[in-house]
VEXMI-893417 format. One record per atom (N, C-alpha, C): residue in one letter; x, y, z. Coordinates in steps of 0.2 Angstrom, whole numbers, padded with zeros to 4 digits, always signed. Example, Ala and Ser with C-alpha at 12.3 -4.5 7.8 and 13.67 -1.06 7.14 Angstrom:
VEXMI-893417
a+0066-0028+0039;a+0062-0022+0039;a+0066-0016+0039;s+0064-0011+0035;s+0068-0005+0036;s+0064+0000+0039;
//
This chain:
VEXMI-893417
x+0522+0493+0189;x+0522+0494+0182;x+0515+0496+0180;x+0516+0500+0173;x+0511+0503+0173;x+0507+0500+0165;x+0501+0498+0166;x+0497+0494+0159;x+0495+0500+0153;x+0498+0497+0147;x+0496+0504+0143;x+0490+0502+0143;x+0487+0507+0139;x+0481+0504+0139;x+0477+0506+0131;x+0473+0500+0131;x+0471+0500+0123;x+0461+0504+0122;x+0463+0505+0118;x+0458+0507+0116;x+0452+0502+0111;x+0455+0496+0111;x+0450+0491+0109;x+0454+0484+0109;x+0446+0480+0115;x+0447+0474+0115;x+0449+0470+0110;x+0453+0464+0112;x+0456+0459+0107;x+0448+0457+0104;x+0449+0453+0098;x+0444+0450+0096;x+0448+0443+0094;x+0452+0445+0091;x+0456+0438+0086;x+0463+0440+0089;x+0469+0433+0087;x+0474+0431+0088;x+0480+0439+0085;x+0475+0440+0081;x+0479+0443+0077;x+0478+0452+0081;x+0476+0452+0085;x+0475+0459+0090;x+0479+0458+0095;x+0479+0451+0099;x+0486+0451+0103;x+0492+0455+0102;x+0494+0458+0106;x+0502+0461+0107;x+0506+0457+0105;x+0512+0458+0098;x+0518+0453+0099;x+0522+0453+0105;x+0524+0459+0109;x+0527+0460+0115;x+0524+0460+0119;x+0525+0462+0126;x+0522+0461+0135;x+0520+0467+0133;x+0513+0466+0137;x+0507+0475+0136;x+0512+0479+0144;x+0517+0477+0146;x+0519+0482+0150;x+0524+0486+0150;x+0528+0494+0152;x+0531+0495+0150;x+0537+0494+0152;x+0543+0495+0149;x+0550+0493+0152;x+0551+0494+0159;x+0553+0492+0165;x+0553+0494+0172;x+0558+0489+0174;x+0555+0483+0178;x+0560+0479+0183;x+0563+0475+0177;x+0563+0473+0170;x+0569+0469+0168;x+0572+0473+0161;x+0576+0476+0165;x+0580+0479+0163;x+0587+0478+0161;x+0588+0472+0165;x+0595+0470+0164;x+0594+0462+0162;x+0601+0462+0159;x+0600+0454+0157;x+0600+0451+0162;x+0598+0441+0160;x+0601+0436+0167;x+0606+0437+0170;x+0605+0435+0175;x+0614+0437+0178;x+0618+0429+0177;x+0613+0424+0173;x+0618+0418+0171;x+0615+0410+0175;x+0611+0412+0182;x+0609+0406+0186;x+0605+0402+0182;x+0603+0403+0176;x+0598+0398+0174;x+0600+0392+0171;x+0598+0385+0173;x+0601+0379+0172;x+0597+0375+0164;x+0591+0377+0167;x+0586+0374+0159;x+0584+0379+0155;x+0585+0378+0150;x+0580+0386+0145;x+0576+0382+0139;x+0570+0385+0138;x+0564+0383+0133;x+0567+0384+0127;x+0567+0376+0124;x+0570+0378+0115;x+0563+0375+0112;x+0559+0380+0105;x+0553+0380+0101;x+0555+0376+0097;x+0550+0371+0096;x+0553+0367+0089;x+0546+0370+0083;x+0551+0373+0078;x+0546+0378+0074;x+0538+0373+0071;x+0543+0366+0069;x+0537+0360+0067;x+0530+0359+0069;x+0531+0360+0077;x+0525+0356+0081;x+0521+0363+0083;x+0526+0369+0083;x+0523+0373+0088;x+0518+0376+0081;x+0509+0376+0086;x+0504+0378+0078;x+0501+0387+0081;x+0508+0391+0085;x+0505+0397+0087;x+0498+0400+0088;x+0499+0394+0093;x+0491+0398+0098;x+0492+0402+0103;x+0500+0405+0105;x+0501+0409+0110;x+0502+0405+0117;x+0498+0403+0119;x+0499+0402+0126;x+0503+0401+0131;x+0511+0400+0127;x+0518+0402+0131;x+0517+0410+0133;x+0515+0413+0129;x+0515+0420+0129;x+0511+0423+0135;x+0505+0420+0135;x+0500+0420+0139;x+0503+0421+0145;x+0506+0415+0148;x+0508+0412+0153;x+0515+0414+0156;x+0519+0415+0153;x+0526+0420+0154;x+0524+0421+0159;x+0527+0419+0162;x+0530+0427+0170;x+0533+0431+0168;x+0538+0431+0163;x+0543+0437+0162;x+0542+0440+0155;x+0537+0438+0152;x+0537+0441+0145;x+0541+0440+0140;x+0544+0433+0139;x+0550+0435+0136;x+0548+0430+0127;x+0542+0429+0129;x+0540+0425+0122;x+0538+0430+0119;x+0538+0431+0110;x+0536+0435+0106;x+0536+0431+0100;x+0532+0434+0093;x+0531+0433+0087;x+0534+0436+0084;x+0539+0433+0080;x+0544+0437+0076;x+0543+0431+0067;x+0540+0438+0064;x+0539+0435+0056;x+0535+0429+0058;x+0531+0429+0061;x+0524+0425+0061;x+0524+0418+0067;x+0534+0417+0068;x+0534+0412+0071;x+0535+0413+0081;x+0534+0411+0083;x+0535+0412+0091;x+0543+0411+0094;x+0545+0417+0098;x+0553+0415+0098;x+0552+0416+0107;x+0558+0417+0109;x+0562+0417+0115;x+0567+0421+0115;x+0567+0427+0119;x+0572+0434+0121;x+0575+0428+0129;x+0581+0424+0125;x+0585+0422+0131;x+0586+0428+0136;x+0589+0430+0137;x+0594+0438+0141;x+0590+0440+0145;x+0581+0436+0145;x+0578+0439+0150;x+0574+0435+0153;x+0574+0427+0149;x+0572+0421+0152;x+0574+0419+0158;x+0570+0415+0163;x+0574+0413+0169;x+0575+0405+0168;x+0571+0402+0164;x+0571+0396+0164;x+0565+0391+0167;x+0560+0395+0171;x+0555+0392+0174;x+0550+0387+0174;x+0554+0386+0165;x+0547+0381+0163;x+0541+0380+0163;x+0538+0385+0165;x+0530+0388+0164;x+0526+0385+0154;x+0531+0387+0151;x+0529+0388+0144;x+0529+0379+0140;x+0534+0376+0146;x+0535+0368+0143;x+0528+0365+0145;x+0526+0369+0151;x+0521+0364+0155;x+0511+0364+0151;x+0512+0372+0149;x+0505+0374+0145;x+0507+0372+0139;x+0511+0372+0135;x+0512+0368+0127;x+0509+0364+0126;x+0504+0365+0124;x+0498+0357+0122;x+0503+0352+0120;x+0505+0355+0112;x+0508+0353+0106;x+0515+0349+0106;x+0517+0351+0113;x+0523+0349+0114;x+0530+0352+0111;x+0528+0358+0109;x+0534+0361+0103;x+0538+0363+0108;x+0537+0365+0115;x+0542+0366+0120;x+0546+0362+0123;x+0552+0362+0123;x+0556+0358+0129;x+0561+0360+0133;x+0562+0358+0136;x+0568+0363+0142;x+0572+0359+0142;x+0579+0362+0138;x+0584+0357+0137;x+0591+0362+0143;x+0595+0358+0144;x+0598+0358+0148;x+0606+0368+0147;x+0607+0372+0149;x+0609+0375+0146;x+0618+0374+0146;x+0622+0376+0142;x+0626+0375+0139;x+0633+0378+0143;
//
């Protein structure tokens, strides 16, 4: 994978990428369905300081209209995001 590259350092929250700084490449397809627990945000708690974002393995957290969501289709379920959640707006609920 190839890193775009910017032309100026973040300074604020607000310079952060809403999407993964890398180009389309290995996930390109959706889950193929193995995933047993998946991250639901509860909009109340979560006070968007990112660091689900941060922390993704897969990129699948982003800012949409200000609030932080989840691109299930390419989630694995890892639970990385539950465990760095200060605030606890994440939980890994069972999938359906």
């Amino acid at each position: 994978m190839k890193p775009f590259l910017r032309e100026k350092v973040p300074s604020g929250i607000d310079d952060i990428p809403n999407v993964t700084a890398y180009e389309a490449g290995y996930l390109v397809t959706k889950n193929s369905g193995w995933r047993n627990f998946r991250p639901v945000i509860d909009t109340q708690k979560c006070v968007g300081c990112l660091s689900c974002y941060l922390h993704c393995p897969d990129g699948v957290i982003f800012r949409k209209d200000g609030k932080v969501a989840i691109d299930y289709d390419f989630c694995k379920g890892c639970g990385i995001c539950e465990k760095i959640c200060r605030p606890g707006a994440i939980v890994m609920e069972a999938e359906k």
